[in-house]
C-alpha positions in Angstrom: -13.2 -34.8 -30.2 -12.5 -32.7 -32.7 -15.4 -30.2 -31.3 -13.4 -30.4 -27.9 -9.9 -29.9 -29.1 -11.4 -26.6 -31.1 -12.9 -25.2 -28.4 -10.0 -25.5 -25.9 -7.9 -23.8 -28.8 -10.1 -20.6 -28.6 -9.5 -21.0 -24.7 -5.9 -20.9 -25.1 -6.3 -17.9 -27.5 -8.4 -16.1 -25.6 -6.3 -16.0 -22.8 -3.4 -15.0 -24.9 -5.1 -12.1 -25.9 -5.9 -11.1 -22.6 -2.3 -11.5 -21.5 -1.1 -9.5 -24.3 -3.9 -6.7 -23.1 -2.2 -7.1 -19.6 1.0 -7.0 -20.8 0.3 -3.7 -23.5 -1.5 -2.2 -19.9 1.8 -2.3 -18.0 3.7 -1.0 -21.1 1.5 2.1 -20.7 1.9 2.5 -17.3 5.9 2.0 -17.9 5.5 4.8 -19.7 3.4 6.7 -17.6 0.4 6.8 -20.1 -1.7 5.7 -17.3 -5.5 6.6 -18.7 -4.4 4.4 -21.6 -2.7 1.8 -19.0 -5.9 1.6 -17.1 -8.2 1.4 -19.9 -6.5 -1.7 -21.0 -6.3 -2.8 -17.4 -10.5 -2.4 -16.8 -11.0 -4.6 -19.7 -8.3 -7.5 -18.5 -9.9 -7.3 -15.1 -13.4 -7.4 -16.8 -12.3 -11.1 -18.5 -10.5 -12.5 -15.7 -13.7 -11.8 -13.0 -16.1 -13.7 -15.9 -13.2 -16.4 -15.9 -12.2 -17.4 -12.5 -14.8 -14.7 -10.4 -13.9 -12.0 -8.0 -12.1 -13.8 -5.7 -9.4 -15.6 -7.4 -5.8 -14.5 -6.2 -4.9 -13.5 -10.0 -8.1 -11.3 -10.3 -7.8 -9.8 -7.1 -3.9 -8.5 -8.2 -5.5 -7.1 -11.2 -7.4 -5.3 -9.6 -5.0 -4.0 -7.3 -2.5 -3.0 -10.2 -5.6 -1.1 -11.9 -6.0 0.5 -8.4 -2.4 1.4 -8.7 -3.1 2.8 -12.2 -6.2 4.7 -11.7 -4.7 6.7 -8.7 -1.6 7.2 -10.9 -4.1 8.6 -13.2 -6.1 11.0 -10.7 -8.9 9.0 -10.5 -9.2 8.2 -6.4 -12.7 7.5 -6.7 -12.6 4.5 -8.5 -9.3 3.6 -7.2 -10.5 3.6 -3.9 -13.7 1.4 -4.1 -11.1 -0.7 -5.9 -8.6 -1.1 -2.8 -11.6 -1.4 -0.6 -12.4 -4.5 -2.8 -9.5 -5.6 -3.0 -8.6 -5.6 0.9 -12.7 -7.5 1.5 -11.2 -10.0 -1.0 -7.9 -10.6 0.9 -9.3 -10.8 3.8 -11.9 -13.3 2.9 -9.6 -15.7 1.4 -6.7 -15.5 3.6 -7.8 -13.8 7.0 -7.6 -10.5 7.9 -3.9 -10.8 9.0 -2.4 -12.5 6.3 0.3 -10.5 4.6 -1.8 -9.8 1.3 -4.5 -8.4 3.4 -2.1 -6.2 5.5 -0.6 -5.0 2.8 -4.0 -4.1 1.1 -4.9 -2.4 4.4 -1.5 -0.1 4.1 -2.2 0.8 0.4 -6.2 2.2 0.8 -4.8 4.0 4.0 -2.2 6.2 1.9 -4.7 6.7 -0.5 -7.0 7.8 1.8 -4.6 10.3 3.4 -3.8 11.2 -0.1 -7.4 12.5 -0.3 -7.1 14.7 2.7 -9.0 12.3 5.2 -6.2 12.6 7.9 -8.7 10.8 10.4 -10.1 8.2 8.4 -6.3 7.3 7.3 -4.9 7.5 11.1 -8.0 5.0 12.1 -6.6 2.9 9.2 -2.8 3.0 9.7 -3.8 2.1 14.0 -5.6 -1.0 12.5 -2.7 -2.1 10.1 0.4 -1.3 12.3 0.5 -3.5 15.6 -0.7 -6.0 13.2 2.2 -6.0 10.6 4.8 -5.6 13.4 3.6 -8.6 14.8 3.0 -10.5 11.8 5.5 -9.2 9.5 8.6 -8.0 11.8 9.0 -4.5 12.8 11.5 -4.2 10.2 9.7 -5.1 7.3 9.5 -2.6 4.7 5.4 -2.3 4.8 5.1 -2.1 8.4 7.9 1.0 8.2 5.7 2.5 5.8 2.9 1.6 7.8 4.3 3.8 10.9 5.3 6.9 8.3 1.7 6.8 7.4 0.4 7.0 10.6 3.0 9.4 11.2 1.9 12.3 8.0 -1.5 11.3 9.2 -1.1 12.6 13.3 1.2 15.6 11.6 -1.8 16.2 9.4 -3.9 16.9 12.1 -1.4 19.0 13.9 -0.6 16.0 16.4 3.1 16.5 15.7 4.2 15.5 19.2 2.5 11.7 18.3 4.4 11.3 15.1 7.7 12.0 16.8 8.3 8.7 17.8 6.7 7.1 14.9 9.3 9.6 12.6 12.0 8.6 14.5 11.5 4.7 13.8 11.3 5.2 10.1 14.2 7.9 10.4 16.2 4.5 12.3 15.0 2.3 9.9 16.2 4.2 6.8 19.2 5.2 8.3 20.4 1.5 8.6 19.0 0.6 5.2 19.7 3.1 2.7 22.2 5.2 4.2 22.0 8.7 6.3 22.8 9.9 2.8 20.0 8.6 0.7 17.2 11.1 -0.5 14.7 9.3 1.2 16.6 9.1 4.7 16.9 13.1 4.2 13.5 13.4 3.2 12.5 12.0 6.9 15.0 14.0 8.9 12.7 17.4 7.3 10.1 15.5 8.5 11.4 14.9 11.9 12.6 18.5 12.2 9.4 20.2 11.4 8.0 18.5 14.6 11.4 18.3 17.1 14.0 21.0 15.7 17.0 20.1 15.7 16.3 16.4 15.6 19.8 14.8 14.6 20.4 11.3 12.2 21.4 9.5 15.4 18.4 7.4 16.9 18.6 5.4 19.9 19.8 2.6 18.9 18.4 0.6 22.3 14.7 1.7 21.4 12.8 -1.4 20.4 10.4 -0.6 17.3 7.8 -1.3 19.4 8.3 1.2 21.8 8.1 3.5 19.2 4.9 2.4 18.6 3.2 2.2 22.0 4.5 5.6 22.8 2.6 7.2 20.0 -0.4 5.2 21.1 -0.5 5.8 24.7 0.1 9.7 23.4 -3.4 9.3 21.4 -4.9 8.0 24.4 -4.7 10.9 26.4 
């Protein structure tokens, strides 16, 4: 007994140590130290695959936040097989349209638009979007993102006239949420204007977010 009770003790410290790693990791980032942050994160992940393997829900969001912490960092490369792995995971466990794997879908979609793969990215965003409108709302936050990625990704490829509509639904969408004021809200309206000058705050109330969407994808189809 005593044997057993000694050896679940050096469990319980072990995972305090690795908790105090994760904890020290998001300190770093916090700070924006983030080779230091992701460092500390590689090794947490390390322990916590040998603990519960590569597919428990806890491992698989460390691995995400070391994703997050590695592009922070500059290193896509890794952060990308990482996101890749991350989104097989999700959508093992839960099914490819639960909202974990969605969201995992929208996150290696900006990062691969961040890396200059406008196609790649647009074939993501098309994959992710109809699926979080219908699964999330329209008006969830990712799905919104979800259309301003597919969005920079048509402008990209000089497809400005496709991301119209998609600009105009995240234009809408901010509008209503943050204010016309807000920096983000502003941010769009430039975006909007460098395809349709003169583009105004004012969006059309009556158009249905879906709309929005299908019109951008019956453009693509032609």
């Amino acid at each position: 007994l005593g044997g057993a009770g000694a050896g679940a003790g050096g469990e319980g410290a072990a995972d305090g140590v690795v908790a105090a790693m994760a904890s020290e990791a998001l300190r770093f980032k916090a700070q924006k130290q983030f080779v230091s942050a992701a460092r500390l994160q590689r090794a947490v992940l390390a322990e916590r695959e040998a603990a519960w393997g590569e597919l428990h829900a806890d491992t698989l969001a460390c691995a995400a936040e070391l994703a997050c912490m590695l592009e922070a960092s500059g290193d896509c490369q890794e952060a990308e097989a990482l996101r890749k792995h991350v989104l097989k995971g999700h959508q093992a466990r839960l099914g490819a349209d639960h909202p974990h794997a969605l969201q995992s879908l929208g996150r290696l979609a900006c990062l691969v638009l961040s890396r200059d793969r406008a196609s790649e990215a647009e074939a993501l965003f098309r994959e992710a979007l109809p699926r979080m409108d219908e699964k999330l709302g329209p008006e969830h936050q990712d799905a919104v993102g979800c259309a301003h990625g597919l969005a920079q990704a048509l402008v990209a490829q000089a497809r400005g006239h496709e991301a119209e509509p998609l600009l105009r639904r995240v234009l809408a969408w901010r509008c209503g949420r943050l204010g016309a004021s807000h920096p983000e809200t502003q941010a769009c309206l430039s975006e909007l204007r460098q395809v349709a000058p003169g583009a105004k705050l004012e969006a059309p109330a009556s158009t249905p977010w879906a709309t929005a969407t299908a019109t951008a994808a019956a453009a693509a189809a032609k």
